[in-house]
C-alpha positions in Angstrom: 0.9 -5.2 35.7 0.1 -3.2 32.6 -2.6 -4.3 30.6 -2.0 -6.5 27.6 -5.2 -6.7 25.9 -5.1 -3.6 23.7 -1.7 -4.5 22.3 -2.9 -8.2 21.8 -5.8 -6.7 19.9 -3.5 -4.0 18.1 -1.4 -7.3 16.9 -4.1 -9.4 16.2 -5.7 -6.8 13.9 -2.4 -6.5 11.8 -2.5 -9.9 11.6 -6.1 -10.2 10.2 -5.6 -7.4 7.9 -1.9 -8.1 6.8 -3.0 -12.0 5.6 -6.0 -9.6 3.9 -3.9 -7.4 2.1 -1.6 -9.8 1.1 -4.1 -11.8 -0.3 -5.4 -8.8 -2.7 -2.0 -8.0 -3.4 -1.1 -11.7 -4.5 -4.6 -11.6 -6.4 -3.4 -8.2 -8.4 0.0 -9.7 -9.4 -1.5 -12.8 -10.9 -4.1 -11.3 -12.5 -2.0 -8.3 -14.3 0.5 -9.4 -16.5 2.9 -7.3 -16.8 4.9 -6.4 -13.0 5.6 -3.1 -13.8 1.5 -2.3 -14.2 0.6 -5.1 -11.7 3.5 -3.1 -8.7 1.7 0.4 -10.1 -1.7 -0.9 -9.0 -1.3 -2.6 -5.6 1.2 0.7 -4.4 -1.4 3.1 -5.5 -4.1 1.0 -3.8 -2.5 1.1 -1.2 -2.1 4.7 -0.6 -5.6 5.2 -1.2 -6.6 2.6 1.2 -4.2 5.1 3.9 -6.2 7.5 3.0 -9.7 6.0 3.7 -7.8 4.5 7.4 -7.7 7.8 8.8 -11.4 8.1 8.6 -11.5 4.9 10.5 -11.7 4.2 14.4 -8.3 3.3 16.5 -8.4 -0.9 16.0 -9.6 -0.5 12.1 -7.3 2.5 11.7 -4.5 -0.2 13.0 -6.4 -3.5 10.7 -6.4 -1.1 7.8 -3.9 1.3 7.3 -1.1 -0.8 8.7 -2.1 -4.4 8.2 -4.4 -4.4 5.3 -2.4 -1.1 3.1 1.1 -2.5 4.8 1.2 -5.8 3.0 -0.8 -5.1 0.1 2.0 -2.0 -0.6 5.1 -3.4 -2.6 7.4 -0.4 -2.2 10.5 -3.3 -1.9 9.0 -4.8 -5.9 8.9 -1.0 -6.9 12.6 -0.3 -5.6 13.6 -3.5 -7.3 11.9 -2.7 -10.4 14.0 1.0 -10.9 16.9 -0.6 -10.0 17.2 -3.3 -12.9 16.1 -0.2 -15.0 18.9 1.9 -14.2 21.1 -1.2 -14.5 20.0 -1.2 -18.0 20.3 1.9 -18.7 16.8 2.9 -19.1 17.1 6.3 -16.8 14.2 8.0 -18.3 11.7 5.4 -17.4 12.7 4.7 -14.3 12.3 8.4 -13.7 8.9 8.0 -14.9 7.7 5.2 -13.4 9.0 6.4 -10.0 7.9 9.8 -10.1 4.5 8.7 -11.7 4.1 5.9 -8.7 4.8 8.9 -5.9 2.4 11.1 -7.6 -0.3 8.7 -8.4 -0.4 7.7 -4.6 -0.1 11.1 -3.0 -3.2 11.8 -5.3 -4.6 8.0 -4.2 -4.3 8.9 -0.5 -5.7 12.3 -0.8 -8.9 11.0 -3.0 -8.8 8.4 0.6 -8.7 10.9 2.9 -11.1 13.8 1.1 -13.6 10.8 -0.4 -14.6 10.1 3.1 -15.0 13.9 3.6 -12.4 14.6 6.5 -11.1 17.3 4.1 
């Protein structure tokens, strides 16, 4: 019979940091007002916050980069977000705002990962 207790401790810690990261991301969009800025901040968090989970040991690699960074990332608000600007027409800032968010959080996760000197 295999054992169950590192999964059940995988899950559990995506739990705890999932309701974490969540909470910080529902924190961010009430306190920014405006959803493009407020979408901005919690994906680039979020990539930074990979970043730093490499550094970390297996279970808080797992709490971290997928619970905590998983549900504090709003990549389905950001997709949302460029499409009601292309529906409007407004190609050039979607471009923007896309290509800035991908940039921004390559350079988030790499400040993550090098901050924490694994580079």
């Amino acid at each position: 019979m295999p054992d169950v207790l590192p999964l059940a401790v995988g899950v559990f810690a995506v739990f705890v940091g999932g309701m974490l990261g969540g909470f910080v991301r529902w924190l961010l969009m009430r306190q920014i007002p405006s959803p493009l800025v407020s979408t901005f901040a919690a994906n680039v968090s979020a990539a930074a916050v990979i970043g730093f989970a490499v550094a970390a040991p297996g279970t808080w690699r797992t709490a971290i980069g997928v619970g905590f960074a998983g549900a504090l990332s709003t990549l389905s608000m950001l997709a949302r977000q460029l499409g009601e600007m292309a529906k409007a027409g407004e190609f050039v800032l979607a471009a923007k705002y896309g290509v800035g968010t991908a940039l921004a959080a390559i350079a988030a996760s790499a400040i993550g990962v090098y901050g924490f000197g694994l580079g």
